[in-house]
Every structure is written in C-alpha cells, then in structure tokens.
C-alpha positions, 0 to 999 in steps of 0.5 A: 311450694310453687304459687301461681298467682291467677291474672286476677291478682294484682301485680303490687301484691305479687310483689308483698306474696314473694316478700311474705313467703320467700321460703316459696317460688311465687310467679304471677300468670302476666309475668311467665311468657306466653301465660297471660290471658290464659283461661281459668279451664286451662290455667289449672291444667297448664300450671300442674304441668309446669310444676305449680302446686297451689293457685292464688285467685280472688275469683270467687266465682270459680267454684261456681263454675262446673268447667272450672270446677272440673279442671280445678279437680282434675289438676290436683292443685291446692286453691287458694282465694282471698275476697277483694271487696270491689265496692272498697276500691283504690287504696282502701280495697287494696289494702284490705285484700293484702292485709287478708293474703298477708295474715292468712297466707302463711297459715294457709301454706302450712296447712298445705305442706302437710294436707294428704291431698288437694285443698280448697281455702278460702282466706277470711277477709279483713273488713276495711271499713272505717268503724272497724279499722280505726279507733279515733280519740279526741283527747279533750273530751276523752283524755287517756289516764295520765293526759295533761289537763289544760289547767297546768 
C-alpha cells in the first residue's frame, strides 16, 4: 500500500513508519516536492490522485471539520489517526505516539488490505505516564524470590 504520512506527523516517525512497514511505500507531505503546506481539504484529493491509499494524521480534529470531512469522503482514502498526548511533550510525548503507531499500525494495515471500501481508524494510545509505563522495585524493602539477603 501507498502511506502519506500528514505534515502534522513528525519527520523521526516517518523514519520508524518505513522501517516497521517496509513491505509499504511511505512518504512524508515535507518530503514530496511541492506538497508541504498543502491544506488538509486539499491534501486528500491531491494524494488520490498521486496513488496514495491511506493517510497517517495525528489531527484529531479532522472529522470534526465538515470541509475536511467531505474531502476525506470524496477521496476514498483509508484514514488513519493516532492521538499525541501534547500535554506529554519532548521525549516522553514522542515516544508514546511512536510506541502507539508501532503497536497498531501493522493491524491497522491488515485490516485495510482486505477492507471492501474506504475505512477510518483510530489507533488506541499508549498511556506515557509514569505509573503506568513503569514498574519500580527496591529490592531492600521488597527482595524478588531468590534475592540475596544482607545477612550472607
């Protein structure tokens, strides 16, 4: 399948996309001459028309949009969205999003390769907070079976 990754989508993880799906051609709207800047009502009517299939975005906000909606319908591309917590920034927000476009991406694809018309997915987050991404043991107060004990 053809992916066009939206402009909203950072560069570093169009890198990750094209390792995890090489089976695919990915491109990214900043690197395709001539695309960058190109409005989300035109995006989708100009990547139909260059051969794309499917569209990466991490604009939630599209299907709330009716223009944007209406060229999304019209273009009968697969759309694809994935949630980028903004209020996790930096390292931690960007690696929640690529963790969550690498564990649902390859799903969402196989769906897609045998969906009898245009789809809509929504990739389910990864929540980066710290009580839930780690697991924290001092082995002092809590030793693991099989811990030495100080008394040796």
């Amino acid at each position: 399948m053809r992916l066009l990754l939206d402009e909203n989508v950072p560069l570093p993880m169009a890198r990750i996309v094209g390792l995890l799906v090489k089976q695919h051609d990915v491109n990214h709207v900043a690197v395709l001459d001539g695309w960058a800047g190109t409005l989300d009502v035109d995006l989708y009517e100009r990547a139909s028309a260059a051969g794309f299939e499917v569209v990466l975005t991490n604009d939630t906000k599209q299907l709330t949009r009716p223009l944007e909606v209406a060229a999304i319908a019209k273009s009968g591309l697969h759309r694809i969205e994935y949630r980028h917590n903004h209020k996790h920034g930096g390292l931690v927000g960007m690696g929640a999003a690529i963790a969550t476009v690498c564990a649902g991406l390859p799903h969402a694809l196989d769906e897609l390769e045998h969906a009898d018309g245009q789809r809509l997915i929504s990739l389910n987050g990864v929540d980066p907070s710290r009580q839930n991404r780690l697991r924290i043991v001092d082995p002092t107060a809590v030793p693991p079976k099989f811990w030495p004990s100080s008394a040796m």
